[in-house]
C-alpha positions as CSV (number, residue, x, y, z in Angstrom):
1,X,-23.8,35.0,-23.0
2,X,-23.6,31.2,-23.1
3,X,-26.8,29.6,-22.2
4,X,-27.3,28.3,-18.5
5,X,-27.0,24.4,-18.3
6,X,-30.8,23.1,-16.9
7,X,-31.0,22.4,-13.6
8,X,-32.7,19.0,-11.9
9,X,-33.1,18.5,-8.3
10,X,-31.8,14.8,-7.5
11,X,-30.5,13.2,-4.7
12,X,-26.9,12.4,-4.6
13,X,-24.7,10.4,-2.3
14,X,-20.6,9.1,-2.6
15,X,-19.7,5.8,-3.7
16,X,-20.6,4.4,-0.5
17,X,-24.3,5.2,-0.8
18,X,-24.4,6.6,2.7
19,X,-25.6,10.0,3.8
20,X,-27.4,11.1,0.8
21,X,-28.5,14.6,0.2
22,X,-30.2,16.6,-2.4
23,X,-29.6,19.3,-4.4
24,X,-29.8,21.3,-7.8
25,X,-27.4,19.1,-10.2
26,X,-26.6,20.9,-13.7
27,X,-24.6,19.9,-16.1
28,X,-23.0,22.1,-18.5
29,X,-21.1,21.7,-21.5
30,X,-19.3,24.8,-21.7
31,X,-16.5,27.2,-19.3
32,X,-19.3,29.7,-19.9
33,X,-22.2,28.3,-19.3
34,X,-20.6,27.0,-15.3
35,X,-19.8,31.1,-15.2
36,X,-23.5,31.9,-15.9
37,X,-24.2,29.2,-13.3
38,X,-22.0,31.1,-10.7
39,X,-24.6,34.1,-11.0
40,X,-27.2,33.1,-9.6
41,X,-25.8,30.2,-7.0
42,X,-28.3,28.0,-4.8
43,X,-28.2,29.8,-1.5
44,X,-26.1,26.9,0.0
45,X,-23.5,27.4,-2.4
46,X,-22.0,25.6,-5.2
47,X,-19.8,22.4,-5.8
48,X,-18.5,20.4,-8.9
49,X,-18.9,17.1,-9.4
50,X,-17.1,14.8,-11.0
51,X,-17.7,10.9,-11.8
52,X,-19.2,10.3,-8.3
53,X,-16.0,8.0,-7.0
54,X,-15.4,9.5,-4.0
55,X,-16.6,7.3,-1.4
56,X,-18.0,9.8,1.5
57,X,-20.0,13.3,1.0
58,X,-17.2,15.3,-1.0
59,X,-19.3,15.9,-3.9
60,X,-22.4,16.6,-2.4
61,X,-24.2,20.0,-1.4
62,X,-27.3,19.7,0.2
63,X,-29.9,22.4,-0.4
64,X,-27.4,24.0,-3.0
65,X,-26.1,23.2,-6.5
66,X,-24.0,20.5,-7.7
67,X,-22.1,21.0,-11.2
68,X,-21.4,18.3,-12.9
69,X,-18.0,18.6,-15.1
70,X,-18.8,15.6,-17.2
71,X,-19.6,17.8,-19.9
72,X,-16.6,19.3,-20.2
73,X,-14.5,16.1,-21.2
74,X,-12.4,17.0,-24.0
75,X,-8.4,16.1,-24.8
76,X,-7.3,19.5,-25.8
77,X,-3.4,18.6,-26.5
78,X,-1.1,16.1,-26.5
79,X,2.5,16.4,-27.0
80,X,4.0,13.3,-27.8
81,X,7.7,13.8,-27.8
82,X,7.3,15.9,-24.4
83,X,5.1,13.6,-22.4
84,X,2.4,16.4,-21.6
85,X,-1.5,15.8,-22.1
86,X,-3.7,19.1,-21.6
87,X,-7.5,18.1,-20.8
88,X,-10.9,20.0,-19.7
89,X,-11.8,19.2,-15.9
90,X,-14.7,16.7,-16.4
91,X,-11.6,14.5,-18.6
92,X,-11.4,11.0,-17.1
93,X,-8.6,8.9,-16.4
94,X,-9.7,6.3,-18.4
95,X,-9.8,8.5,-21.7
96,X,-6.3,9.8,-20.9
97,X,-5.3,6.3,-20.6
98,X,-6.9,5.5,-24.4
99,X,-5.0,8.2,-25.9
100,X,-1.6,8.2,-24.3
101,X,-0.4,4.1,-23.5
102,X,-0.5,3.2,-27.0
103,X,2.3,5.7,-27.9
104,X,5.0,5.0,-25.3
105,X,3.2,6.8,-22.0
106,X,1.0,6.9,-18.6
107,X,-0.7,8.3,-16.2
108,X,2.1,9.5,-13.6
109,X,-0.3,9.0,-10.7
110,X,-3.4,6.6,-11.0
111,X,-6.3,5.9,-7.9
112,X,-7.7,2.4,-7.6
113,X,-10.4,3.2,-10.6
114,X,-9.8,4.8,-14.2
115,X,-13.4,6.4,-13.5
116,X,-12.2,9.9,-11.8
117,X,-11.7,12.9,-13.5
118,X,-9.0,14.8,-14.0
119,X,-10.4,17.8,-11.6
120,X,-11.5,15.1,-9.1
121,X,-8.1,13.9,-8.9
122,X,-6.6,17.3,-8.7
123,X,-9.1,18.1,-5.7
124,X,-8.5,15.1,-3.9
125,X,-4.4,14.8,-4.8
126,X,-5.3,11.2,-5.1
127,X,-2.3,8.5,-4.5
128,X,-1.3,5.4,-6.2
129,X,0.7,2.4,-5.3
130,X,3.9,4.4,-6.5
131,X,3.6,7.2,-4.2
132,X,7.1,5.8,-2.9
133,X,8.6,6.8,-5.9
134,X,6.2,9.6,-7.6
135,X,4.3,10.8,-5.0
136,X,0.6,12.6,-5.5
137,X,-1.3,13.4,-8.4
138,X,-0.9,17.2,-7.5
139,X,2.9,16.9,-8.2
140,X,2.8,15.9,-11.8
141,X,0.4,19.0,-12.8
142,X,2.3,21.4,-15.0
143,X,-0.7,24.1,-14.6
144,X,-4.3,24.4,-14.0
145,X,-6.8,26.9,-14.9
146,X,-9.4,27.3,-12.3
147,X,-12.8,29.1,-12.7
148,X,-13.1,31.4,-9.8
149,X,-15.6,33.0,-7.2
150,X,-15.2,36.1,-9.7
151,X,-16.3,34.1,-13.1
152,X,-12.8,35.2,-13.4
153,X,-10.1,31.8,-15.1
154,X,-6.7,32.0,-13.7
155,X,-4.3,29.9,-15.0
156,X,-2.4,28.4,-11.4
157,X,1.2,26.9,-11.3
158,X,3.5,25.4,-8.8
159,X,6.7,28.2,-10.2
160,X,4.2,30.9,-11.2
161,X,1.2,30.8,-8.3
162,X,2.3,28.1,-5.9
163,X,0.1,29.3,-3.1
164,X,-3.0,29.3,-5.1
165,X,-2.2,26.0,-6.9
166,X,-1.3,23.8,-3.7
167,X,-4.4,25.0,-2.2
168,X,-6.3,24.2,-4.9
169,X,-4.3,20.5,-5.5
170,X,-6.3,18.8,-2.6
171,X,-8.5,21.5,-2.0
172,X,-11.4,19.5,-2.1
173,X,-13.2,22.1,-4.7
174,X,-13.4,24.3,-2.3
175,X,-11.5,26.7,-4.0
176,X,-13.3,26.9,-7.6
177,X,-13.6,24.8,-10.4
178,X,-10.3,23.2,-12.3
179,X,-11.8,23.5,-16.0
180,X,-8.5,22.8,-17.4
181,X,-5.1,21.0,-16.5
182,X,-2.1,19.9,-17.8
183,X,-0.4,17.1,-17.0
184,X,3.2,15.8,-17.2
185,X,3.1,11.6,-18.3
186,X,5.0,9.0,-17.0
187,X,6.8,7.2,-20.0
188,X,6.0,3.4,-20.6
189,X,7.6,1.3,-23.4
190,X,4.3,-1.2,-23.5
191,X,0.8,-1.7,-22.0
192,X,2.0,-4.3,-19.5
193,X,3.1,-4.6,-16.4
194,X,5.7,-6.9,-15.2
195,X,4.9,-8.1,-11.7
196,X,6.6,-10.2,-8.3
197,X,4.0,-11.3,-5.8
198,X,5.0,-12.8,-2.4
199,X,2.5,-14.0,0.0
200,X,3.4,-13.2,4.1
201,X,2.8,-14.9,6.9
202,X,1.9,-12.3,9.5
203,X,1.4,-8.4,9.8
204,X,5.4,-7.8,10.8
205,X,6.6,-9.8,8.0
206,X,4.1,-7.8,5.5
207,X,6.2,-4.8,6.9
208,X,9.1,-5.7,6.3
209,X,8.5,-7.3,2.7
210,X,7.4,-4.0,2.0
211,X,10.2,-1.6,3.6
212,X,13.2,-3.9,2.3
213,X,11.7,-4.0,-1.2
214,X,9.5,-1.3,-2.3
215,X,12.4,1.4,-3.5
216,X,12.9,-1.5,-6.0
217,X,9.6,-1.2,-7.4
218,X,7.6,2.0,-8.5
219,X,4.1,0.3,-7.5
220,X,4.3,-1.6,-3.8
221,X,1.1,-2.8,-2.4
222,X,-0.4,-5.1,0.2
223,X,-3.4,-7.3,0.6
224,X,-4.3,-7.6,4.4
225,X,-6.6,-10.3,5.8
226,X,-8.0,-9.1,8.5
227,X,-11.1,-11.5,9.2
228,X,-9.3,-14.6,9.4
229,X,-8.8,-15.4,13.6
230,X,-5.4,-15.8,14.1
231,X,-3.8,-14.8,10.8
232,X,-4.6,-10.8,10.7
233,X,-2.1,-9.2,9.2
234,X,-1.3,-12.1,6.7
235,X,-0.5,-10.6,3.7
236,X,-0.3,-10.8,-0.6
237,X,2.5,-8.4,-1.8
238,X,2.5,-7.1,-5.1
239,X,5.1,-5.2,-6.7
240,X,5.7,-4.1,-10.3
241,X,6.8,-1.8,-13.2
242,X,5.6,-1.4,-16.7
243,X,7.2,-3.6,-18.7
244,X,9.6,-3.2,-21.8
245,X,9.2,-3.4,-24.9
246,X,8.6,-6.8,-26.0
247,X,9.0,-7.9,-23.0
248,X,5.4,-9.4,-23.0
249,X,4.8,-12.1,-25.6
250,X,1.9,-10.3,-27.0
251,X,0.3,-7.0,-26.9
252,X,-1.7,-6.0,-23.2
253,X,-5.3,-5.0,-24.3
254,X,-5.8,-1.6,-22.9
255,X,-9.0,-1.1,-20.8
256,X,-11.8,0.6,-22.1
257,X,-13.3,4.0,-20.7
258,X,-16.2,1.3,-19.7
259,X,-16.8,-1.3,-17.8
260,X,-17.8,-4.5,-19.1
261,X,-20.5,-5.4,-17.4
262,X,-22.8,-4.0,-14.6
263,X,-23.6,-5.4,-11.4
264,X,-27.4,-5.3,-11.3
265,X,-29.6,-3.1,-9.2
266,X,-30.9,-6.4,-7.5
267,X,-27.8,-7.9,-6.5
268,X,-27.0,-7.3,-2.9
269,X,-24.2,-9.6,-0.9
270,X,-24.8,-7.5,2.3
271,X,-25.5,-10.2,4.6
272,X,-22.5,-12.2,3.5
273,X,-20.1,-9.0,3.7
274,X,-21.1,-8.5,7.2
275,X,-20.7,-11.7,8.5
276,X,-18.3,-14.1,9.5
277,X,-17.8,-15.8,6.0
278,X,-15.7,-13.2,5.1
279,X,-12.6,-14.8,6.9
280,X,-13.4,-17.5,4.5
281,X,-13.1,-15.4,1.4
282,X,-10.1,-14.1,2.7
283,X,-8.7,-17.8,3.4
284,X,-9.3,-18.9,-0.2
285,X,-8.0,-15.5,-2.0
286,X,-4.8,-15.9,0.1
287,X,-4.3,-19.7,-1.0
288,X,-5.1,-18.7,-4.6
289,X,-2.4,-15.9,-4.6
290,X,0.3,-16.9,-7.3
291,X,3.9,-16.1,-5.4
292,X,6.9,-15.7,-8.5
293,X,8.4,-13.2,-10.2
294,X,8.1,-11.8,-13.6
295,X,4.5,-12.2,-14.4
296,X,2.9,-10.0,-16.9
297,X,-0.3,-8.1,-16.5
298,X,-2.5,-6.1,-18.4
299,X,-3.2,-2.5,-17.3
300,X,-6.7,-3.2,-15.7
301,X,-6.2,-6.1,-13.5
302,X,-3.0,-4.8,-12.0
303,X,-4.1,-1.0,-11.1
304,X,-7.8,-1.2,-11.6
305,X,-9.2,-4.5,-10.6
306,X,-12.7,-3.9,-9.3
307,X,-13.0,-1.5,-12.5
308,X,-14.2,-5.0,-14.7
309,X,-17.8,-4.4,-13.0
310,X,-19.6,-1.7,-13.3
311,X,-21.6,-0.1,-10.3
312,X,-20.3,-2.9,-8.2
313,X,-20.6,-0.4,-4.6
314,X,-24.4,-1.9,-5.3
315,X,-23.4,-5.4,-3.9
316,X,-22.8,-3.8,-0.8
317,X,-26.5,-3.2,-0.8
318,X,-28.6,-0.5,0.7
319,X,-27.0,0.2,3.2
320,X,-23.8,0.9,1.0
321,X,-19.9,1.1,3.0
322,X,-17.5,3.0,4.4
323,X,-13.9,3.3,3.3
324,X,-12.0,4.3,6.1
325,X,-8.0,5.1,5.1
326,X,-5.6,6.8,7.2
327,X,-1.5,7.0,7.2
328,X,0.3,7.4,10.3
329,X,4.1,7.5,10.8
330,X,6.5,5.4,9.7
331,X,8.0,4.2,13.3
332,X,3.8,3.5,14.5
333,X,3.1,0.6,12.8
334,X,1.9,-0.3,16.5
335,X,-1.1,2.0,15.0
336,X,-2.3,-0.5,12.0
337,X,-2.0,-3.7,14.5
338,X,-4.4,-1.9,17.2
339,X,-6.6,-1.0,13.7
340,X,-6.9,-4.8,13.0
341,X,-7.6,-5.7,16.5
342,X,-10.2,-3.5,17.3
343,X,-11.8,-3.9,14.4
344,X,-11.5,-7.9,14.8
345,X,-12.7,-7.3,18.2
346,X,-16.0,-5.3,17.4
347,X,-16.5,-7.6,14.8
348,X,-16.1,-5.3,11.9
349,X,-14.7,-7.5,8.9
350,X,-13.2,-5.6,6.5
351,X,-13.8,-7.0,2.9
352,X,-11.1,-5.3,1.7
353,X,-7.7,-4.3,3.5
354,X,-4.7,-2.5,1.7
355,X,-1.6,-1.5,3.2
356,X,1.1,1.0,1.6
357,X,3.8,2.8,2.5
358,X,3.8,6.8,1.3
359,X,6.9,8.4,0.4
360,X,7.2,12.4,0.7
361,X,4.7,15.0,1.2
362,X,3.3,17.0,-1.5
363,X,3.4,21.4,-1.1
364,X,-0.6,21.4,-0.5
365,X,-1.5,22.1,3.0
366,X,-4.3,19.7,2.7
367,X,-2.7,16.7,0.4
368,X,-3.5,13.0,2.6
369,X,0.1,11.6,2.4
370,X,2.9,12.1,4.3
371,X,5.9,9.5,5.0
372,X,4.6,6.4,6.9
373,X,1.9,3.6,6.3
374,X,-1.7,4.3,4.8
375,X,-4.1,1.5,6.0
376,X,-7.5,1.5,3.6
377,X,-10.4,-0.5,4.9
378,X,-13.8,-1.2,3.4
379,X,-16.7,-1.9,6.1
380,X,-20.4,-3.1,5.0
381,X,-23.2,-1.3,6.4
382,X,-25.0,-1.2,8.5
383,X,-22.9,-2.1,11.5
384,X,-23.7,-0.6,15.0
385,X,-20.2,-1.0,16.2
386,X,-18.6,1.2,13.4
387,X,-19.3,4.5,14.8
388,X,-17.6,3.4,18.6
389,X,-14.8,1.4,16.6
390,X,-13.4,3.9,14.2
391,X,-13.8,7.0,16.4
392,X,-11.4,5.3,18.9
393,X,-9.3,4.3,16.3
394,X,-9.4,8.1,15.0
395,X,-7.9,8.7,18.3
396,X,-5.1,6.6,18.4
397,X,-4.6,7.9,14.9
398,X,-4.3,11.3,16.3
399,X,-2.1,10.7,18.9
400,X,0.4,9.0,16.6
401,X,0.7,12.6,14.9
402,X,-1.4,10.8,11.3
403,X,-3.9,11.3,9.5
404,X,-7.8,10.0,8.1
405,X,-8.3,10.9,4.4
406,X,-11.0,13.6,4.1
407,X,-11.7,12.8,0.1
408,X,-13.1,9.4,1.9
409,X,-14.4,10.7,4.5
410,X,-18.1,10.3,6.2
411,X,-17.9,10.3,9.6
412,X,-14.6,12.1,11.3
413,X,-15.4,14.0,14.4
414,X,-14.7,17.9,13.7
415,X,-12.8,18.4,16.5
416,X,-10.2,16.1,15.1
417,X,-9.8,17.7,11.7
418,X,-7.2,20.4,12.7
419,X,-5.1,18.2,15.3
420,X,-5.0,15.8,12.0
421,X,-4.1,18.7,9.3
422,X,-1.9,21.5,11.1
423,X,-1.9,23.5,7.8
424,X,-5.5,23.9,8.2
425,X,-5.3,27.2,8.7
426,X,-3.2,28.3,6.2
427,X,-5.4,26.8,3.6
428,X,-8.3,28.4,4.8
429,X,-6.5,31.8,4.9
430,X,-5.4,31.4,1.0
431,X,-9.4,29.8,0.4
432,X,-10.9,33.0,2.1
433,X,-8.7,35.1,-0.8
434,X,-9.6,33.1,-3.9
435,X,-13.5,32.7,-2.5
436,X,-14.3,35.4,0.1
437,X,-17.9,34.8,0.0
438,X,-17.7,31.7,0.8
439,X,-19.5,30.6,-2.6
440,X,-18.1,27.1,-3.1
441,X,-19.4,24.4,-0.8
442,X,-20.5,20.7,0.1
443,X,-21.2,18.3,3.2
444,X,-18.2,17.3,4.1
445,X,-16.7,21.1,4.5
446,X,-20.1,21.7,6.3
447,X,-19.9,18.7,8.3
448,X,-15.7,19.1,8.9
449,X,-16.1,23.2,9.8
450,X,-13.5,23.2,6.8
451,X,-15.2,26.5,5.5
452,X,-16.0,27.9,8.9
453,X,-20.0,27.4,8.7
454,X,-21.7,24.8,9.6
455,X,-25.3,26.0,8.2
């Protein structure tokens, strides 16, 4: 029998450094060794963990274990003529990235960070800016193998298993562990990306850039400002595709699996976040915005900006963020100019706004996009109006037949969760199958009434 990983109780919290909760945290190295684990569970249950990037209380499990799957990081297989890449769980994007771009491929699906694992991604069905064209993460995994309840490993499909595997695909690990997945790569001739930017003058014409344009394109995305008083809604369009080969006059460095530097544990810009001067920020990053065509990027400023500093949620300062993202239907873009007002009207300023527009929904009951417009906003804490703010917003989001993204989430009323996901019930009926005892849990399914308790 493989030897139990140690256990250390710490106090965990999501990227936003809200809500923090502790637990038991081990962290094995071995399929084996997380099956030994599942023995002899904390009596709040179990849940993995991956590189902590999920900004609300996902990964957390108060008063029960958390597993961390970092230690299962290996690149098992790569087939090079047939674009397929077969990694452990606790895998990151970044290393995937390492291996595969300098030989002709990419990620198909890729978050705003390289830092998520491949099971995080996988529980979360994370988007990209080319869900358009691509879709989810979930819809570019060949198979999965996912440690059950049981101890038992199944190996999950879309032909073979599909109602296992699309309840597992943004399941939120709350149907096991994904210890292994294989994933089908996007082909790229080079590590660059060629790129148009276009800067808009309000919120309408940031719509329409986007809905005449974006088939062109497989990554469409939008800058918002939505601090500066009378501009909201002005926008920075970027669009893109990996370039060909020579294309660029010299080689793209790739990024590394680390960040370059670290934003220190001192350094806190709270008070400017909060305040005012953040329409400011917004007014100089819009001037500076280079409109043309044809510019070529490297692979980390283009999908993973913020990725250059390390740790930088800790500028946000104690009191950490929110992200709050939803998508809503594409004929309510009436939706993301009331989310703008109200927000400009409570005095929220967002220090970062991104606007997409989602092409069609994955299989998985509990996959975030659907066709229409996702909205993601970033809000420094602490700020008293928040709480009124979004939970009206979550209502008009609601009415409008959308959405809030639960792998975000930190503070959706429970009441909401089923008007928002209708196939609620269907994954809980296929969850209650794979994990009848309910053993896998954390916060937000505690929080949410996802797993029926609320203990």
């Amino acid at each position: 029998m493989a030897n139990a990983a140690h256990r250390e109780r710490r106090s965990l919290s999501g990227w936003g450094r809200t809500a923090p909760s502790v637990a038991d945290v081990a962290r094995p190295t071995s399929v084996g060794a997380i099956a030994e684990l599942l023995t002899a569970p904390a009596p709040r249950g179990v849940i993995a963990r991956g590189l902590g990037r999920s900004y609300g209380d996902v990964a957390q499990n108060g008063g029960g274990m958390v597993v961390d799957l970092t230690g299962l990081d290996s690149i098992l297989d790569f087939n090079t003529s047939a674009g397929t890449v077969t990694v452990a769980g606790g895998c990151s994007l970044a290393a995937i990235i390492e291996l595969v771009a300098p030989v002709g491929w990419f990620l198909p699906v890729t978050p705003g960070t390289r830092f998520v694992t491949v099971g995080g991604a996988i529980a979360c069905d994370v988007h990209g800016k080319n869900h358009h064209r691509d879709g989810s993460f979930g819809s570019h995994v060949a198979a999965l193998t996912l440690l059950t309840a049981s101890g038992d490993l199944r190996t999950l499909s879309p032909e073979e298993t599909p109602r296992e595997f699309w309840a597992t695909v943004g399941g939120l690990g709350l149907t096991g562990f994904v210890v292994e997945a294989t994933l089908k790569l996007l082909p790229a001739e080079s590590t660059a990306i060629r790129v148009d930017t276009e800067r808009t003058a309000d919120l309408d014409a940031t719509f329409e850039k986007l809905r005449a344009t974006d088939q062109s394109y497989r990554y469409s995305v939008a800058w918002l400002d939505c601090a500066t008083r009378g501009r909201l809604g002005r926008g920075i369009v970027i669009q893109g595709d990996h370039a060909a080969a020579g294309e660029a006059d010299t080689p793209s460095a790739l990024p590394s699996q680390h960040p370059r530097i670290s934003a220190p544990g001192w350094l806190s810009l709270a008070p400017v976040l909060r305040s005012p001067l953040i329409g400011l920020l917004n007014d100089v990053h819009f001037r500076r915005a280079r409109p043309g065509t044809g510019r070529i990027e490297a692979i980390e400023p283009f999908f993973y900006p913020l990725d250059a500093l390390g740790d930088w949620n800790r500028v946000y300062g104690r009191g950490g963020f929110l992200q709050y993202q939803f998508a809503v239907p594409l004929d309510r873009e009436d939706v993301v100019h009331s989310a703008l007002g109200l927000l400009y009207d409570a005095g929220l300023r967002s220090t970062l706004a991104v606007l997409k527009r989602f092409g069609p929904e994955s299989q998985a009951p509990l996959s975030f996009p659907f066709p229409g417009w996702t909205l993601a906003l970033d809000i420094a804490l602490p700020a008293p109006a928040a709480a009124r703010t979004l939970s009206s917003l979550d209502d008009l989001v609601a009415e409008a037949g959308g959405r809030v993204y639960l792998a975000k989430d930190s503070r959706l009323r429970r009441e909401l969760v089923e008007v928002m996901n209708p196939r609620l019930p269907e994954w809980q009926a296929v969850r209650r199958e794979l994990d009848p005892d309910g053993l896998f849990q954390h916060d937000l399914g505690r929080r949410l009434g996802l797993t029926g308790s609320s203990s």
